[in-house]
VMD Tcl script that draws the C-alpha trace (Angstrom):
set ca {
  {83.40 99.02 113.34}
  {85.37 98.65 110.06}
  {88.46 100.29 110.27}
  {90.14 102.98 113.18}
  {93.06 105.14 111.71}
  {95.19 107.64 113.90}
  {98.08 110.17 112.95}
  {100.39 112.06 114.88}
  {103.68 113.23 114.71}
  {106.33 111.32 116.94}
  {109.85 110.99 117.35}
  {112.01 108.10 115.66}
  {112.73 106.54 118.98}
  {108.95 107.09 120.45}
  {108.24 104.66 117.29}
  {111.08 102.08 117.19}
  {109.72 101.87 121.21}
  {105.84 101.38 119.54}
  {107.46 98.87 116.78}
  {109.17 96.73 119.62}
  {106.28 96.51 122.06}
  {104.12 95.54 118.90}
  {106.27 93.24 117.46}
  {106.62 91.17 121.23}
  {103.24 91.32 120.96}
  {103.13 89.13 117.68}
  {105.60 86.79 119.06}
  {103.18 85.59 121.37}
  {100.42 83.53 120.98}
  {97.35 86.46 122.50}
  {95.76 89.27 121.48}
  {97.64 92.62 119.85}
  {96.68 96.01 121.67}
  {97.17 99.10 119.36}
  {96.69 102.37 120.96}
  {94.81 104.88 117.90}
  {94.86 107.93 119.30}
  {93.58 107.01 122.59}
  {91.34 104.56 121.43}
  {92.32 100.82 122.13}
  {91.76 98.53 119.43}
  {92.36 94.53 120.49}
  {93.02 91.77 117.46}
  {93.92 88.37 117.43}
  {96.35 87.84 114.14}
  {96.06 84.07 113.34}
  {98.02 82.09 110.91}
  {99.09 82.50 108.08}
  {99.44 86.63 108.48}
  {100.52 87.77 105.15}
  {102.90 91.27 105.48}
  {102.93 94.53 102.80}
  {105.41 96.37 103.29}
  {106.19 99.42 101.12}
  {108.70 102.43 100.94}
  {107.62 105.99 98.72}
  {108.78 108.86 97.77}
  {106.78 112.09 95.69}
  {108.30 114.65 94.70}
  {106.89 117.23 92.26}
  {109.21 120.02 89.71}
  {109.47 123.15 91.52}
  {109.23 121.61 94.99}
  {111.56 122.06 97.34}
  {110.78 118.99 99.64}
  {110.09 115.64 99.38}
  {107.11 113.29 100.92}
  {108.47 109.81 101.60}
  {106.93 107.22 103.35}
  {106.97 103.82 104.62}
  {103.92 101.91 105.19}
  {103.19 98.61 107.04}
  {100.22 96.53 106.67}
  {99.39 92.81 108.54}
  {96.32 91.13 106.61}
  {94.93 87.78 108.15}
  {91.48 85.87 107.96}
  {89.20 85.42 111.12}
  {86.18 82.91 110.97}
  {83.19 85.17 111.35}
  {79.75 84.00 111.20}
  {78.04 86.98 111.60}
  {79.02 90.72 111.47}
  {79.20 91.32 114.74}
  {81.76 88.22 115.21}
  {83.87 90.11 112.41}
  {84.16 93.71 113.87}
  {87.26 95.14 115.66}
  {86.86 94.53 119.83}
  {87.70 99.08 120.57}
  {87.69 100.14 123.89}
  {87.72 104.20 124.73}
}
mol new
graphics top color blue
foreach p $ca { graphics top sphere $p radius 0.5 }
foreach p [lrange $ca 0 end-1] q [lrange $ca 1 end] { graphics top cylinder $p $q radius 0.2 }
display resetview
């Protein structure tokens, strides 16, 4: 499996809690656990883990609100010698 996305709407505390417990997660050495929607999705981020981060806004004339975003992204490389060795390890 290539890629699991999830979206819900939570409070600002509910995430700083999600951010924390993910973040002791990469200051260890193990596996991350993300919870998608009540899927679980284990990786392993190894060295070097290179970090996007990236803050939006979009507005359009006549609206009366505006979308803005911030986005998060951790990219590393696995050794993979087959396919199978390369997909995500999802649990349900």
């Amino acid at each position: 499996m290539g890629e699991l996305e999830t979206e819900e709407q939570k409070t600002r505390a509910e995430i700083a809690t999600y951010l924390r417990d993910l973040a002791d997660q990469l200051d260890g050495d193990g596996d991350v656990t993300l919870d998608l929607g009540g899927t679980t999705v284990q990786l392993n981020p190894t060295n070097p883990v290179t970090f996007k981060l990236e803050g939006e806004s979009d507005w359009s004339q006549g609206d009366t609100d505006a979308k803005q975003s911030i986005e998060f992204e951790l990219v590393w490389w696995r050794e993979a010698a087959s396919a199978e060795e390369g997909t995500l390890d999802v649990q349900e």
